[in-house]
Gaussian input, Z-matrix of N, CA and C with variables (Angstrom, degrees):
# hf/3-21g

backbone

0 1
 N
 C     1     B1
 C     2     B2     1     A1
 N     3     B3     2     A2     1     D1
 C     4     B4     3     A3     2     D2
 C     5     B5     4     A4     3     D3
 N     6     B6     5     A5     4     D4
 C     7     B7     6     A6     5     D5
 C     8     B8     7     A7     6     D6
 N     9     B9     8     A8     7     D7
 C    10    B10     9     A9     8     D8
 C    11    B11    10    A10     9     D9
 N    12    B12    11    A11    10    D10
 C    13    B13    12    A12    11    D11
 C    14    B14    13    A13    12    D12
 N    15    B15    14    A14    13    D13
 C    16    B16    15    A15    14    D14
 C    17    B17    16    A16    15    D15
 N    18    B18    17    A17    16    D16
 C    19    B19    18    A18    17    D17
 C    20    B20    19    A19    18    D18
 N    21    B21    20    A20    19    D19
 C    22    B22    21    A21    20    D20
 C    23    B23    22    A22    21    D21
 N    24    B24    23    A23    22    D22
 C    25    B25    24    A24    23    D23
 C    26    B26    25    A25    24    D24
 N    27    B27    26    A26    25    D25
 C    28    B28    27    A27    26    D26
 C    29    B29    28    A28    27    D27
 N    30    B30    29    A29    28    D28
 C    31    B31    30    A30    29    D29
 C    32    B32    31    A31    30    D30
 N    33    B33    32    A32    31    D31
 C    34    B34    33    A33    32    D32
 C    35    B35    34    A34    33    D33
 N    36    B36    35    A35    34    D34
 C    37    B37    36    A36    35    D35
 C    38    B38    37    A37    36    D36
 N    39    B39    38    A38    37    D37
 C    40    B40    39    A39    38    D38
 C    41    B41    40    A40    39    D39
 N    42    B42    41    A41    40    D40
 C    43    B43    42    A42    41    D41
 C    44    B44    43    A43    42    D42
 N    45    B45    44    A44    43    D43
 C    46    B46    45    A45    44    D44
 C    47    B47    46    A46    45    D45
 N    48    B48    47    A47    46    D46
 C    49    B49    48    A48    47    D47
 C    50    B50    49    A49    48    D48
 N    51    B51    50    A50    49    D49
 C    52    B52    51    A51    50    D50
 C    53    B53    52    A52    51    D51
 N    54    B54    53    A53    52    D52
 C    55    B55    54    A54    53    D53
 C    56    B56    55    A55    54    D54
 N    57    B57    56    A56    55    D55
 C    58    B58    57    A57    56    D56
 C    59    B59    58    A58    57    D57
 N    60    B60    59    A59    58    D58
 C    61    B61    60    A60    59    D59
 C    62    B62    61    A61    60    D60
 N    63    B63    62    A62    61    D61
 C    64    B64    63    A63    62    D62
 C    65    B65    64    A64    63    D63
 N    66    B66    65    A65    64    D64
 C    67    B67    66    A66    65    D65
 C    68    B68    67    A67    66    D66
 N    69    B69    68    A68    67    D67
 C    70    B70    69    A69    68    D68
 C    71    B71    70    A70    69    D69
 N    72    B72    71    A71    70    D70
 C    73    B73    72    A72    71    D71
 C    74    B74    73    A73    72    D72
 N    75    B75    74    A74    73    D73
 C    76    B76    75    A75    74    D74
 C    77    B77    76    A76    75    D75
 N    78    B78    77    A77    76    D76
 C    79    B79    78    A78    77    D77
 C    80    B80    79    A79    78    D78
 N    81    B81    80    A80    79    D79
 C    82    B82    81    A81    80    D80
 C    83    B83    82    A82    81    D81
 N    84    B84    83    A83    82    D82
 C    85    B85    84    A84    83    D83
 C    86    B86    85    A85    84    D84
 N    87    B87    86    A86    85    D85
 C    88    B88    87    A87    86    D86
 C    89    B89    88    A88    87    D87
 N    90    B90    89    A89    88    D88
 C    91    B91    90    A90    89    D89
 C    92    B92    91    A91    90    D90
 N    93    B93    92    A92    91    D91
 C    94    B94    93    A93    92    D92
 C    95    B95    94    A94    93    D93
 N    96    B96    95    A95    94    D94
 C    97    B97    96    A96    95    D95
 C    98    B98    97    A97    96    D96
 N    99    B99    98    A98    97    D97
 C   100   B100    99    A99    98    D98
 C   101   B101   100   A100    99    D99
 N   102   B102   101   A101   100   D100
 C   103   B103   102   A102   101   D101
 C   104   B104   103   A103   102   D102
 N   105   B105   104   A104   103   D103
 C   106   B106   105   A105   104   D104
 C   107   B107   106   A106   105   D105
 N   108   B108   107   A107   106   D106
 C   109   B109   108   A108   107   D107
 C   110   B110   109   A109   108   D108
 N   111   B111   110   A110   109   D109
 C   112   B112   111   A111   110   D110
 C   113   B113   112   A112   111   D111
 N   114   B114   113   A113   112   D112
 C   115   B115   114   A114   113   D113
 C   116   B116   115   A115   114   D114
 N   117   B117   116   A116   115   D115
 C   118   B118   117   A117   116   D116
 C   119   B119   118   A118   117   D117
 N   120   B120   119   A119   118   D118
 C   121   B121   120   A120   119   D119
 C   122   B122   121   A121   120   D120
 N   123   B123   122   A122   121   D121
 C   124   B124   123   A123   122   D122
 C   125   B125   124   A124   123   D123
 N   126   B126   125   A125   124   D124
 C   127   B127   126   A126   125   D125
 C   128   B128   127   A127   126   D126
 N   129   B129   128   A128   127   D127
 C   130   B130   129   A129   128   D128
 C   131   B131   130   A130   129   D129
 N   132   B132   131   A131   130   D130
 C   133   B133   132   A132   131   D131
 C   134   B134   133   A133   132   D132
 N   135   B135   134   A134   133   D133
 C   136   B136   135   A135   134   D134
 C   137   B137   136   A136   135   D135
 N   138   B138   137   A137   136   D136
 C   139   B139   138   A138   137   D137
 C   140   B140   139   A139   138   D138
 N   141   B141   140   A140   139   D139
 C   142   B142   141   A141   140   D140
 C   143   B143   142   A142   141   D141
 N   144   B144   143   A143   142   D142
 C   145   B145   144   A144   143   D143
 C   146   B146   145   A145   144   D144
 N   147   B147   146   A146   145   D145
 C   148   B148   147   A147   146   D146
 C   149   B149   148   A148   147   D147
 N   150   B150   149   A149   148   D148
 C   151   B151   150   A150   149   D149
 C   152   B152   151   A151   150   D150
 N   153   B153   152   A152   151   D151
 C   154   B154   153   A153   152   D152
 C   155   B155   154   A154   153   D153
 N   156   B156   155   A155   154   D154
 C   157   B157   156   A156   155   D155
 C   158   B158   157   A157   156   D156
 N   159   B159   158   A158   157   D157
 C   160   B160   159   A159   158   D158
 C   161   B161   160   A160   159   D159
 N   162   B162   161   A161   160   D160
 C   163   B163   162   A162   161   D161
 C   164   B164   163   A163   162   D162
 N   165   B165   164   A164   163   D163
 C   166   B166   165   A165   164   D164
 C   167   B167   166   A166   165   D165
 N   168   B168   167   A167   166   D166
 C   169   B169   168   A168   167   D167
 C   170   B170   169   A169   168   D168
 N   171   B171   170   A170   169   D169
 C   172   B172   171   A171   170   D170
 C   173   B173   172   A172   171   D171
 N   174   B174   173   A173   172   D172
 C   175   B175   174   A174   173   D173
 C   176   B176   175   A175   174   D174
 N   177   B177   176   A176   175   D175
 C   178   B178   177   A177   176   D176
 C   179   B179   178   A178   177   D177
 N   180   B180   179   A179   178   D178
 C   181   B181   180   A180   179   D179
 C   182   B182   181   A181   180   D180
 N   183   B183   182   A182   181   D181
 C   184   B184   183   A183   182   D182
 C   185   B185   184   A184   183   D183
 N   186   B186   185   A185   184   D184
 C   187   B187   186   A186   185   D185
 C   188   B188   187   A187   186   D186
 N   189   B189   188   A188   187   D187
 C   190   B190   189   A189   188   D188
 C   191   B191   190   A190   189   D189
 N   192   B192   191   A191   190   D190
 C   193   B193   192   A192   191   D191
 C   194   B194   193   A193   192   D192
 N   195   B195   194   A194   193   D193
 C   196   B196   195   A195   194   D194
 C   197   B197   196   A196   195   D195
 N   198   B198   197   A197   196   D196
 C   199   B199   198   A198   197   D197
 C   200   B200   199   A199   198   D198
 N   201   B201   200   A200   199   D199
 C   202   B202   201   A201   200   D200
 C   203   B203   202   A202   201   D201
 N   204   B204   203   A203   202   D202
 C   205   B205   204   A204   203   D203
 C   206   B206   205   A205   204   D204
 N   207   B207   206   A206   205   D205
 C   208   B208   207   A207   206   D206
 C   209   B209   208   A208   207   D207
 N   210   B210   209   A209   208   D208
 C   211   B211   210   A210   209   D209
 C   212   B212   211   A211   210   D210
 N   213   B213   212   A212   211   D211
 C   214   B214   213   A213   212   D212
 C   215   B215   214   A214   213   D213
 N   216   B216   215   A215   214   D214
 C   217   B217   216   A216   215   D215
 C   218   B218   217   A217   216   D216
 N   219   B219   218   A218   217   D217
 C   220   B220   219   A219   218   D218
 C   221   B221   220   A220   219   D219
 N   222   B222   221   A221   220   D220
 C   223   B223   222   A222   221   D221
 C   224   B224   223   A223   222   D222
 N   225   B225   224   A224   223   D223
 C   226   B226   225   A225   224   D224
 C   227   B227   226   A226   225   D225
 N   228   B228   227   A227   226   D226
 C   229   B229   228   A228   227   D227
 C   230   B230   229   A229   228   D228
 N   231   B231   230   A230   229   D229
 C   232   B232   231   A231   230   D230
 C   233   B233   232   A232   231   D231
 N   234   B234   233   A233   232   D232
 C   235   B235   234   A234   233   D233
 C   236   B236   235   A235   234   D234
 N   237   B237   236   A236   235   D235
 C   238   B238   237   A237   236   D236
 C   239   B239   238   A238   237   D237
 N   240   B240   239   A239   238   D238
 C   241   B241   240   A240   239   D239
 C   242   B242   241   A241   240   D240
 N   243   B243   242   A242   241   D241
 C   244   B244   243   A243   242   D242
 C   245   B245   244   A244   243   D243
 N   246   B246   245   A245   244   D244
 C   247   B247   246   A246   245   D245
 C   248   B248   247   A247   246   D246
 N   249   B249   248   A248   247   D247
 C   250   B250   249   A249   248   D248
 C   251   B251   250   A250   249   D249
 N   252   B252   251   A251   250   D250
 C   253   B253   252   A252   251   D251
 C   254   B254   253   A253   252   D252
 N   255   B255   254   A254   253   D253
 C   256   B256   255   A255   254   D254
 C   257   B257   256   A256   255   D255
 N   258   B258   257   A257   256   D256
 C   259   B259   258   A258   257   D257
 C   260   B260   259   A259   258   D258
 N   261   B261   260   A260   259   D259
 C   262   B262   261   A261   260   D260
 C   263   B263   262   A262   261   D261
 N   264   B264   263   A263   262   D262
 C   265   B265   264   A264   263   D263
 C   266   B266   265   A265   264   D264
 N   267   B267   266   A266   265   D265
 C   268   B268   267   A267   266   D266
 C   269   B269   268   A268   267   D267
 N   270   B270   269   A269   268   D268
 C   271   B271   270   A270   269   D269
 C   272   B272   271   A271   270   D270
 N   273   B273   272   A272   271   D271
 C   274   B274   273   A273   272   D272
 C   275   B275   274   A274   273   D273

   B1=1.4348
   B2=1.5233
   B3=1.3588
   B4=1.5595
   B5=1.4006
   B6=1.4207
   B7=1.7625
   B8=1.8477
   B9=1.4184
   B10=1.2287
   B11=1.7028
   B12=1.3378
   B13=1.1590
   B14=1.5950
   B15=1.4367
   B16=1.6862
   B17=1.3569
   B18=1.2251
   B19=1.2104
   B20=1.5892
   B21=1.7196
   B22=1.6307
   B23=1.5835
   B24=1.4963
   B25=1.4104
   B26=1.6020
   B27=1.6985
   B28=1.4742
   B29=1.6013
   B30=0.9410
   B31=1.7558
   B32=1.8971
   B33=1.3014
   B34=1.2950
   B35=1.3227
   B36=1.4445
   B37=1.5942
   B38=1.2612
   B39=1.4286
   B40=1.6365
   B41=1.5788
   B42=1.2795
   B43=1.7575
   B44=1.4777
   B45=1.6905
   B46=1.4943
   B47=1.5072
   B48=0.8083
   B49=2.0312
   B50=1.5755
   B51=1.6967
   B52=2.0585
   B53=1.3548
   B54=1.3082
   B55=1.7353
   B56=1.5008
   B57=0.9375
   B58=1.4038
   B59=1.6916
   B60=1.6855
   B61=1.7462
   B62=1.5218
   B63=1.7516
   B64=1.6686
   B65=1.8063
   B66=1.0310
   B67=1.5599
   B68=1.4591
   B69=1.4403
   B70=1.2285
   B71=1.5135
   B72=1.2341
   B73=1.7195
   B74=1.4577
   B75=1.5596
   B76=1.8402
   B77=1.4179
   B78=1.0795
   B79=1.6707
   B80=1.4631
   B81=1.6468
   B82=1.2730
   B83=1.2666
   B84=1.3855
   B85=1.7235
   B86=1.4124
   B87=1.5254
   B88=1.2614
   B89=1.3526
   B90=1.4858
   B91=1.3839
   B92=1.2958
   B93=1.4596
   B94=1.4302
   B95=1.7991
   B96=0.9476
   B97=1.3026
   B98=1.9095
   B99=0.8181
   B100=1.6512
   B101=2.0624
   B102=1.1946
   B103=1.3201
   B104=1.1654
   B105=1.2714
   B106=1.7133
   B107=1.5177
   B108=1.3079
   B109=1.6163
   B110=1.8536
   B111=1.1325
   B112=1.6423
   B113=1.7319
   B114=1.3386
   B115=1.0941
   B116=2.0049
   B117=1.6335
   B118=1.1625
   B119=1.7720
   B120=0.9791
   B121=1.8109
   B122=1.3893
   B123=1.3628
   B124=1.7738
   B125=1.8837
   B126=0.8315
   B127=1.7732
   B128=1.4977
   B129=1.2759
   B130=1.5449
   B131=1.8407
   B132=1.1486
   B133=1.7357
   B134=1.2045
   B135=1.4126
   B136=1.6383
   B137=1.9543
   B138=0.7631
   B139=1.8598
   B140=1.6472
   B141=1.0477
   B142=1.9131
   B143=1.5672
   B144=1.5990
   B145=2.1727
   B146=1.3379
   B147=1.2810
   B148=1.8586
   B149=1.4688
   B150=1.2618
   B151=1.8471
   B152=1.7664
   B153=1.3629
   B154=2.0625
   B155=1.4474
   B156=1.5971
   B157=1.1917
   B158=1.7541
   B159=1.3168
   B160=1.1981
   B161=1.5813
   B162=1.6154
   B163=2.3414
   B164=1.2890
   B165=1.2391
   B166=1.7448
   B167=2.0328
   B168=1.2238
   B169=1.5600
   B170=1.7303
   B171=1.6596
   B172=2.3017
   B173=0.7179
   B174=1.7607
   B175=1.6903
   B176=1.2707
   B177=1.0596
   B178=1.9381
   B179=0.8728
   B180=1.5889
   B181=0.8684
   B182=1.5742
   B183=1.4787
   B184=1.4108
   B185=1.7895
   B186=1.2583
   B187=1.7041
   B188=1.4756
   B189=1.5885
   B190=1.0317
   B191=1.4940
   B192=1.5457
   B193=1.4649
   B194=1.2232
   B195=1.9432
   B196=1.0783
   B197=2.0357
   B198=1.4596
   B199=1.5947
   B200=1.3847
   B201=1.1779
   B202=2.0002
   B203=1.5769
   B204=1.5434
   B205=1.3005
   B206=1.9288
   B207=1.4740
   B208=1.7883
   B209=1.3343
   B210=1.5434
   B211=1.4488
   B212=1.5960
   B213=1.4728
   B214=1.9151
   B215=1.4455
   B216=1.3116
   B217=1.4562
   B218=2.0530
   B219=1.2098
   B220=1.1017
   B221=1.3813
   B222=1.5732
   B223=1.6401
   B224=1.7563
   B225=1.1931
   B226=1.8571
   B227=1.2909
   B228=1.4964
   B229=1.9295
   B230=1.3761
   B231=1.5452
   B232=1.2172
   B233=1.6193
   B234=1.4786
   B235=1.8784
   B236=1.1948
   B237=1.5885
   B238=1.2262
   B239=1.3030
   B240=1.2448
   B241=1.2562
   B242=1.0445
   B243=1.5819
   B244=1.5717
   B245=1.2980
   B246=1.6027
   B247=1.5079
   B248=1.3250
   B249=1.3478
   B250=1.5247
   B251=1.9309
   B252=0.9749
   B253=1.6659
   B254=1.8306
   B255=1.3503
   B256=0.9674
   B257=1.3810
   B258=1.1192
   B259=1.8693
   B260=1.7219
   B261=1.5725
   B262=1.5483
   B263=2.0406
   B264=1.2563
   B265=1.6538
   B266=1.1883
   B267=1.6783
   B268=1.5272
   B269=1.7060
   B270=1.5183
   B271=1.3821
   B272=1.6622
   B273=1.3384
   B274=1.1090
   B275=1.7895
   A1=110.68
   A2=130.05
   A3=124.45
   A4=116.94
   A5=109.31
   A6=107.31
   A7=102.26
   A8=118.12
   A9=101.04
   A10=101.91
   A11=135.09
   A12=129.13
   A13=120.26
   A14=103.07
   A15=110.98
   A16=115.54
   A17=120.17
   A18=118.55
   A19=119.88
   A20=90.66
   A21=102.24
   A22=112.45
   A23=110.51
   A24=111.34
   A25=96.50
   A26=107.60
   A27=126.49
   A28=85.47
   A29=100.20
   A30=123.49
   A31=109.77
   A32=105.82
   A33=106.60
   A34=148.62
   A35=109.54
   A36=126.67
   A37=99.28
   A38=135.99
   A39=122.29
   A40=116.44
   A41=87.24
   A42=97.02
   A43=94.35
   A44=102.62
   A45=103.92
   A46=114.58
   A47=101.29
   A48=104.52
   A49=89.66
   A50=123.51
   A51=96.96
   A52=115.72
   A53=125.51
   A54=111.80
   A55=92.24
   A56=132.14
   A57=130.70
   A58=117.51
   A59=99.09
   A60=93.88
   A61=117.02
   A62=91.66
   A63=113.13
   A64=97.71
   A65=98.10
   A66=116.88
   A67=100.44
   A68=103.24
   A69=125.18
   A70=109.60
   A71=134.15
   A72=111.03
   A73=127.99
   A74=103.59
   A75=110.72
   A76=114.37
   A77=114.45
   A78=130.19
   A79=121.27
   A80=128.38
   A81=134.82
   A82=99.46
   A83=129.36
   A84=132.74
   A85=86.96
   A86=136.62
   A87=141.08
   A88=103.01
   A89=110.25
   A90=128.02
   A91=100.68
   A92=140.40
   A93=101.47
   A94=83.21
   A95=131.88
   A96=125.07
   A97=101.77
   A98=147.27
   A99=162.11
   A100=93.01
   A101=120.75
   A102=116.76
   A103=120.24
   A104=117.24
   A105=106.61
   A106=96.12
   A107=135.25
   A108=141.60
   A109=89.14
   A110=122.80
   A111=118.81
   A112=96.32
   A113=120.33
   A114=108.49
   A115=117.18
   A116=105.16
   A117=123.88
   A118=101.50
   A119=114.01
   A120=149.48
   A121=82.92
   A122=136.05
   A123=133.65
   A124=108.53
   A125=86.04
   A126=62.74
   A127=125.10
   A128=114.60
   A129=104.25
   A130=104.76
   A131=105.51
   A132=104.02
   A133=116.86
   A134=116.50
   A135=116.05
   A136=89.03
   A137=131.39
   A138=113.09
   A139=63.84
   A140=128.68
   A141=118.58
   A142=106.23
   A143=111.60
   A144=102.71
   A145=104.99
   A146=112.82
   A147=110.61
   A148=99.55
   A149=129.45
   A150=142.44
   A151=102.34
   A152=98.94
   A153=85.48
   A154=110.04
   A155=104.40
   A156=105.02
   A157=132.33
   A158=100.07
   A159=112.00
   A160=114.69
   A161=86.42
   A162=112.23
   A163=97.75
   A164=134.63
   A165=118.59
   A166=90.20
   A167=104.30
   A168=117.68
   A169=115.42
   A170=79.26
   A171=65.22
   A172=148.02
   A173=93.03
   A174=108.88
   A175=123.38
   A176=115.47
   A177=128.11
   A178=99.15
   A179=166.29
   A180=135.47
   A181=107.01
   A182=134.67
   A183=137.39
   A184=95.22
   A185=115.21
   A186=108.52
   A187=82.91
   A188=155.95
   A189=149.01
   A190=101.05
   A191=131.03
   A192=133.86
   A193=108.10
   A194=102.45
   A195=117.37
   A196=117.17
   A197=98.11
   A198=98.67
   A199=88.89
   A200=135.46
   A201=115.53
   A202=110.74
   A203=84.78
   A204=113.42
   A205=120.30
   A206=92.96
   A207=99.93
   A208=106.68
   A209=110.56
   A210=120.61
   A211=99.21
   A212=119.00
   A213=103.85
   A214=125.78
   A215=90.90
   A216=105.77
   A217=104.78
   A218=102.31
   A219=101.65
   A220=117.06
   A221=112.30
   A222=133.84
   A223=119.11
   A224=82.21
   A225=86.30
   A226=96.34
   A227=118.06
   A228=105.82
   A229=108.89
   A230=132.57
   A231=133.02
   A232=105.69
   A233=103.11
   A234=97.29
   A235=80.11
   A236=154.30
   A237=133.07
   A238=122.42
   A239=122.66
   A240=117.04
   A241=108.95
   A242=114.01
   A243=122.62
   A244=113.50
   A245=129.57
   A246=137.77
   A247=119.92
   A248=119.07
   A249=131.23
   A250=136.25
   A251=74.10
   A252=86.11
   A253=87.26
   A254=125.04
   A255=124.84
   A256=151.29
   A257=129.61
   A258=101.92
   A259=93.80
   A260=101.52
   A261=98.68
   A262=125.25
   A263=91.00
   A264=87.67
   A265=95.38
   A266=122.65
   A267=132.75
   A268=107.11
   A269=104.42
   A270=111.06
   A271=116.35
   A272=120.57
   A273=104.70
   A274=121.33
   D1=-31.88
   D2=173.17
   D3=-62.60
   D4=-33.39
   D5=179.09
   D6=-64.41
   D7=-24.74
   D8=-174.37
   D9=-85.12
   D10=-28.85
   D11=-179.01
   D12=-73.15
   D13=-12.72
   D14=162.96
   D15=-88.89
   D16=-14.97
   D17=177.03
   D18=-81.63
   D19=-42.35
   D20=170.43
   D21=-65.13
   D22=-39.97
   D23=-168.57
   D24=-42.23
   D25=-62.60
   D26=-144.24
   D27=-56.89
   D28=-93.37
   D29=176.20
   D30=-0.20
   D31=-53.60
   D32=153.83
   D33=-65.35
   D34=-22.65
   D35=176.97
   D36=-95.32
   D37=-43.56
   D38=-176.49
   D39=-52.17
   D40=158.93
   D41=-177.75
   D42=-98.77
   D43=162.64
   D44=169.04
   D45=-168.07
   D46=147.64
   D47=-148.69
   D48=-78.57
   D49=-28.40
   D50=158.24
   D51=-72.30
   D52=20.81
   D53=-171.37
   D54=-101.57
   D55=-22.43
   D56=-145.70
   D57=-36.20
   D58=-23.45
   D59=-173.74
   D60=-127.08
   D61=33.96
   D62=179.33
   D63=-111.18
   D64=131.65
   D65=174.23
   D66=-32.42
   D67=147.52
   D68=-175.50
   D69=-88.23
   D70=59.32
   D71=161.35
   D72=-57.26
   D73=131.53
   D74=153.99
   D75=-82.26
   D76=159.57
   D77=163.85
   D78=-32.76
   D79=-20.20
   D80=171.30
   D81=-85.82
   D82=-56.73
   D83=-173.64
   D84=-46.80
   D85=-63.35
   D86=-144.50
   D87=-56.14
   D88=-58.48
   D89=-172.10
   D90=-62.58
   D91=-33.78
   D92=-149.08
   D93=-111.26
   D94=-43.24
   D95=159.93
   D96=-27.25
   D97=-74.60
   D98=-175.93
   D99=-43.06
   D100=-52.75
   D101=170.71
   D102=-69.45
   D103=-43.49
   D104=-166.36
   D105=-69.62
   D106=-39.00
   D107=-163.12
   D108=-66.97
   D109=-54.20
   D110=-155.26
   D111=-96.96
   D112=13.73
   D113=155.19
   D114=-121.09
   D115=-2.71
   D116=164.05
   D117=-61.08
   D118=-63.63
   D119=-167.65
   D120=-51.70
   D121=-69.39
   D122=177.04
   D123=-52.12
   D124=-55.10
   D125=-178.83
   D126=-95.64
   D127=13.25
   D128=159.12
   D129=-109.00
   D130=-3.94
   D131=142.68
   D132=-56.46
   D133=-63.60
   D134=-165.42
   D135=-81.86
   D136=23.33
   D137=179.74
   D138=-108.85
   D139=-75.94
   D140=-139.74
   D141=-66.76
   D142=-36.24
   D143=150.41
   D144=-31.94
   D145=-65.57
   D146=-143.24
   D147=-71.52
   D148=-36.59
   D149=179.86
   D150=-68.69
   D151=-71.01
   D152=-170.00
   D153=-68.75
   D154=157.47
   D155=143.21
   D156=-98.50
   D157=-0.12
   D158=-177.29
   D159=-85.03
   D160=117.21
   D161=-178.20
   D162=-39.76
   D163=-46.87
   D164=-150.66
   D165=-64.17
   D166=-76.79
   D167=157.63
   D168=5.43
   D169=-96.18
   D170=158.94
   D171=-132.15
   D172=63.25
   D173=125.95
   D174=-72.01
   D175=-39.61
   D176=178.66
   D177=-77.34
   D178=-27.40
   D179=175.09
   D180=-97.36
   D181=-2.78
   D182=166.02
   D183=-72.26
   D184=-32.22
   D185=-154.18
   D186=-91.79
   D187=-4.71
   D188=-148.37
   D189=-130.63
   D190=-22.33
   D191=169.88
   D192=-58.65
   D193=-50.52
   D194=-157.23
   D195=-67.08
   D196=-29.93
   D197=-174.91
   D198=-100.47
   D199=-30.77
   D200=171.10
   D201=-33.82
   D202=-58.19
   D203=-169.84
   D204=-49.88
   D205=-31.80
   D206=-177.62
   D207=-97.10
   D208=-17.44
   D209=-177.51
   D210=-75.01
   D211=-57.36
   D212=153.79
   D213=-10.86
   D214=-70.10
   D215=-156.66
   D216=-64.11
   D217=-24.56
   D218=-170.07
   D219=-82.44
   D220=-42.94
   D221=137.47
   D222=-10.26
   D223=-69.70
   D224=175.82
   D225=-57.32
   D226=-70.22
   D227=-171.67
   D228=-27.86
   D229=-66.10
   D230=-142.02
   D231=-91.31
   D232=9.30
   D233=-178.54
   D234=-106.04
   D235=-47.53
   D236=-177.87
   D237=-65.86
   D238=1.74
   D239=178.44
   D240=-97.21
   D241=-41.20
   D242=175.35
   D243=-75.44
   D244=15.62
   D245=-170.78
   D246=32.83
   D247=36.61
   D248=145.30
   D249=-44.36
   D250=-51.69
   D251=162.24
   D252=70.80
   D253=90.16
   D254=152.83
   D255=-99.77
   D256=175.98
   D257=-176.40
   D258=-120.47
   D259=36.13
   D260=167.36
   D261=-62.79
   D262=124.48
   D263=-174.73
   D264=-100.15
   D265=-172.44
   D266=167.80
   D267=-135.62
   D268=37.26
   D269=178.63
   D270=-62.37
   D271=109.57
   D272=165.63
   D273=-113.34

């Protein structure tokens, strides 16, 4: 799951001469847009645990905490590197 959040990161921060009349994000827009979604993604995992009783269910939503959850963690790495300064957590 981190190779896809470097890919998205990048993919999102590059410039590109067809973007020209798509909003401009920086690396903070990126990031915090990128947190609120993978911490949205954690709790309607744990809402559809706490509602079904049906195993397949949570399993997918156990297998879906878990990569929100690393996708955080990985987030924070890549805002300190990119000196963002984020208030990314990896609360799950």
């Amino acid at each position: 799951m981190g190779h896809y959040l470097i890919v998205l990161f990048v993919s999102l921060t590059s410039a590109s001469a067809s973007a020209q009349n798509r909003p401009k994000y920086n690396d903070a827009h990126i990031v915090e847009i990128m947190t609120v979604t993978d911490h949205g993604e954690i709790e309607l995992a744990k809402l559809a645990k706490n509602k079904s009783s049906n195993a397949e269910i949570d399993t997918y939503a156990d297998h879906m905490v878990t990569d929100h959850s690393e996708n955080l963690r990985e987030l924070a790495r890549l805002a300190g590197v990119k000196g963002v300064g984020s208030a990314v957590t990896a609360k799950s």
